[in-house]
N, C-alpha and C positions, 0 to 999 in steps of 0.2 A: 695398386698405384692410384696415387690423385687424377682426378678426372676434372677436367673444365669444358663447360662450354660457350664460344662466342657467337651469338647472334650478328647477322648484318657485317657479315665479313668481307672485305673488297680484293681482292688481285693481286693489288700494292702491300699489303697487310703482313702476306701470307710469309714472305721472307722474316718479317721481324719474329711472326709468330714460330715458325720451326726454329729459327735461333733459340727463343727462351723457354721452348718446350726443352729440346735437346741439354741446354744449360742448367736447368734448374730439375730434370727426370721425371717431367710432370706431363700427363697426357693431356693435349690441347685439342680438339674437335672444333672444328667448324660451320656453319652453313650462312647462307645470303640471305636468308632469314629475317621480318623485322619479329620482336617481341611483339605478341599479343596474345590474348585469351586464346588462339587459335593455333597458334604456335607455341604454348607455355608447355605443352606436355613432353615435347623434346626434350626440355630439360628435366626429365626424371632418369633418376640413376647417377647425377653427376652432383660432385662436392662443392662445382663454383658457378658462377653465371656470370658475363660481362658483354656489355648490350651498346651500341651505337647507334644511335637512331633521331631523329627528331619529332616521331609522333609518337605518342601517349603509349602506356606498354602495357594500361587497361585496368581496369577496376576492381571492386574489392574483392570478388572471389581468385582474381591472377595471384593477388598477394598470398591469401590463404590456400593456395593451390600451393605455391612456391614453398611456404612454412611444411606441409605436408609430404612433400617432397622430400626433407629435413635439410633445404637450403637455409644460411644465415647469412647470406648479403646478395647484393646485387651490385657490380662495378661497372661503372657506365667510363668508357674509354673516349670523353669526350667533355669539355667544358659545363655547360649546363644540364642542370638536372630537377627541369619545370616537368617532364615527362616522368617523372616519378611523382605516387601519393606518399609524401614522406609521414605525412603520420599512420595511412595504413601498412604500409612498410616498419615501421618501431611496432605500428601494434601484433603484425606478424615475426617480430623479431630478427625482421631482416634490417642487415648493415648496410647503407648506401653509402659509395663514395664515387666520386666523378676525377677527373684529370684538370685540377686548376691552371698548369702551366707547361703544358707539354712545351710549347716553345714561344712566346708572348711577340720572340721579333717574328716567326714569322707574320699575327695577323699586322704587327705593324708596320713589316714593307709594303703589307697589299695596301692598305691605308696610304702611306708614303705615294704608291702608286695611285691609287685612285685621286688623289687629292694633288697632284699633280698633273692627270688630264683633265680634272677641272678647270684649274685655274688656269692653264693653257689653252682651252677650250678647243682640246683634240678631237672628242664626240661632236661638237657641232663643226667643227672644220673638218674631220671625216665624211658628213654628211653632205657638205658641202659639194666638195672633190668629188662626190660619185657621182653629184652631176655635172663636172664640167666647170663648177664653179670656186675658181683659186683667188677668191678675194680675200681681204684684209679686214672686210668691215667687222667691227663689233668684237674683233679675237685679240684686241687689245689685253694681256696679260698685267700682273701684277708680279716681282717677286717674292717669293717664297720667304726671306729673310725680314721683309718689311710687314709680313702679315700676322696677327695675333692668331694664336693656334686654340684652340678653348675644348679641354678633356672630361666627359663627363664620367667620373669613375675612375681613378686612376691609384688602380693597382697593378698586377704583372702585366699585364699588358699595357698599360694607359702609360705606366709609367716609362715600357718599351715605346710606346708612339710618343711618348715626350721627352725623352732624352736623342729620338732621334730629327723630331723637327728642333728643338732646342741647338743639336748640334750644325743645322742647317742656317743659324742665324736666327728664326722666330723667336718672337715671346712666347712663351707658354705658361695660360693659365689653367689651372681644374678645379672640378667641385667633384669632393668625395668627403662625407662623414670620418674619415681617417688621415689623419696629415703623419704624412712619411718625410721625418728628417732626414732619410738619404738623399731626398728630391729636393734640398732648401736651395741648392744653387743651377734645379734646373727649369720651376714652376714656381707659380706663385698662388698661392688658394684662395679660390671666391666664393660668391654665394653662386647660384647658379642663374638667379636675375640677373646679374652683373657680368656673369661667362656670356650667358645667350647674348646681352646688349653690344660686351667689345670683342668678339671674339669672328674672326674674318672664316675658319675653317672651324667650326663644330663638331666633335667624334666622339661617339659613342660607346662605354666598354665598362658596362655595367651586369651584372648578370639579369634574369629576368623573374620577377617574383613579382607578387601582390604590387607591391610599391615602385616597380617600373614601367609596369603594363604601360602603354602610352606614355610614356614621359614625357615623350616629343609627339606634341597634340597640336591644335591652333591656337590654343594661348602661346603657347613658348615658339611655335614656328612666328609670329607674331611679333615675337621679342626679339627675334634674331632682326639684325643687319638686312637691309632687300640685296646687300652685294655677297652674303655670306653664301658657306656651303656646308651641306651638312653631309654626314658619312655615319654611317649604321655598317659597322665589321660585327655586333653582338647576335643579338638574336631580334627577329624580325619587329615581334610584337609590342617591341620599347615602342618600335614608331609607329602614329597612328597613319595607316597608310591612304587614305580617303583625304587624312589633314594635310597631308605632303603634297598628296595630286593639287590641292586647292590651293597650298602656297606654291607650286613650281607655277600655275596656271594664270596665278595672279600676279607673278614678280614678286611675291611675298619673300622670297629667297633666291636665291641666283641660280643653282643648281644642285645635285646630291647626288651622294654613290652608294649601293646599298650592296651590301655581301647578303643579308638576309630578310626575307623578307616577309609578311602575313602571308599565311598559306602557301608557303613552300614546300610543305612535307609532299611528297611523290613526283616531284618536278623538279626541284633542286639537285644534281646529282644522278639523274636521271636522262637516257636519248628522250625527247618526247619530240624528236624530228618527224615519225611517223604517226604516232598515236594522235599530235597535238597534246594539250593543257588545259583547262580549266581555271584559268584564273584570269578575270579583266581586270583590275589594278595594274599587273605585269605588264600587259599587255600595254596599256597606255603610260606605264613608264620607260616601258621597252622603245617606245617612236619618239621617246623625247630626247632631244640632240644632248640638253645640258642634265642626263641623268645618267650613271654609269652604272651597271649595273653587272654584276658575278656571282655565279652560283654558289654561297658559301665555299666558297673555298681559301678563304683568308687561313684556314688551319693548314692548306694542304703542301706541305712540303717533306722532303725526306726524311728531315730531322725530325720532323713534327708526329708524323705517322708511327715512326721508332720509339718514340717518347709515349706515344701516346697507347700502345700498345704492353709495353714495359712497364708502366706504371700501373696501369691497371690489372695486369696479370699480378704484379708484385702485390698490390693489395689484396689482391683473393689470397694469396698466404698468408700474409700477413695476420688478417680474418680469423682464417681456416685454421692459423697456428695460438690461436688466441691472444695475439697483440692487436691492438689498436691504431688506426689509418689514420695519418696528419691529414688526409682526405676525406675523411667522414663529415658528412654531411647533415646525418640526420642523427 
């Protein structure tokens, strides 16, 4: 019988995964596990490997361990796939492929959410209320319908958060190297000088490679609007996070919500109520009233977790049966 095993396995997981073991007569193994040199040995004996995680799954003898093994891919049950060396991965002739669109509405409700206790300014009126203090001043709102929505990246997701503020009334603009005629009557495409200058709500949903790292630095926080707000639901390291503290500090921008963020890996998704955390960035965007902040969880929903699970298991057959992943990545 086929043999898989999934690293980094959660609780919620484990119903989808005895479904598609049971379905498909394929033996599924688990642990809570992340990937690393430390942990790669586990996987000897087994046909498939599929990993979620957000720290790095370790350098080049992991890969050439994995080839030796006589593993040929690696399916990562999660959006991005920065924590893979894709070229020492091709040169050990392992297949990567990742989950582009388990489900795109959910990160764009959380977006829809977060980008609604901004501009309602619920975080600073929260803080308010817990001392006693139910005034009005400064919580003056905007609606939602009058304000320009600006997408950086709009593919399955982008194009989910913009068909649903579009249906809210907003304008919606984006800047993505790909113009998608299905979007012609819901966005309109700019350059990205021109998103940052008219754009009242900012978001983010780009993947993270070479050419995104800091995207959003102090030049372009700079460019933005001092009333706008920006939203990072992708992965942390698009924003430079030292440039954000210095525009929230300075009125350089109004406020931001971030699902991810620089140095989250062991803290994000994690109790650290007892241990504490290691991270001062957090820390001083955690006290600030006009910053909303949630632990990556913009993926986490029923449907999402299901998909996300299913799709990646299907691609290790896929692999295994020697056809070729619409998911492959390297």
């Amino acid at each position: 019988m086929t043999k898989l095993l999934m690293y980094s396995v959660r609780p919620d997981e484990m119903e989808a995964i005895r479904a598609w073991s049971r379905d498909n007569g394929v033996q599924v193994d688990t642990n809570g596990l992340e990937f690393n040199a430390s942990t790669a040995d586990l996987a000897k004996g087994y046909d498939g490997l599929v990993i979620q995680q957000h720290g790095s799954i370790g350098g080049p003898d992991v890969y050439a361990k994995l080839k030796s093994f006589g593993l040929h891919q690696i399916s990562l049950r999660i959006t991005g796939y920065d924590i893979v060396d894709l070229d020492q991965a091709s040169a050990n002739g392992l297949v990567v492929t990742n989950v582009p669109a388990y489900s795109p509405r959910s990160v764009a409700e959380l977006v829809l959410a977060q980008a609604m206790r901004l501009v309602r300014h619920l975080g600073e009126s929260s803080v308010r209320q817990a001392s006693g203090d139910f005034s009005w001043n400064g919580l003056e709102a905007r609606e939602i319908h009058d304000m320009t929505v600006g997408i950086i990246g709009a593919g399955k997701i982008g194009s989910a958060v913009a068909r649903i503020f579009r249906a809210l009334g907003s304008r919606v603009i984006a800047n993505d190297p790909v113009h998608r005629p299905e979007l012609a009557d819901v966005l309109d495409y700019t350059g990205l000088d021109e998103l940052l200058e008219q754009a009242d709500i900012v978001t983010v949903h780009t993947p993270l490679d070479g050419t995104t790292h800091h995207l959003i630095n102090g030049r372009t926080l700079a460019a933005m609007k001092p009333t706008a707000f920006l939203i990072n639901a992708a992965r942390g390291p698009i924003v430079d996070t030292q440039a954000l503290i210095g525009g929230l500090r300075s009125g350089r921008i109004a406020g931001a919500a971030l699902d991810s963020i620089e140095g989250e890996a062991g803290i994000f998704g994690v109790d650290r109520s007892v241990s504490g955390y290691d991270n001062a960035a957090l820390d001083v965007l955690e006290a600030m009233p006009n910053v909303e902040i949630s632990p990556h969880i913009g993926f986490y929903t029923d449907a999402a977790v299901c998909n996300m699970v299913q799709i990646a298991l299907d691609d290790v057959m896929t692999i295994l049966s020697g056809g070729v992943s619409p998911h492959q990545v390297n």
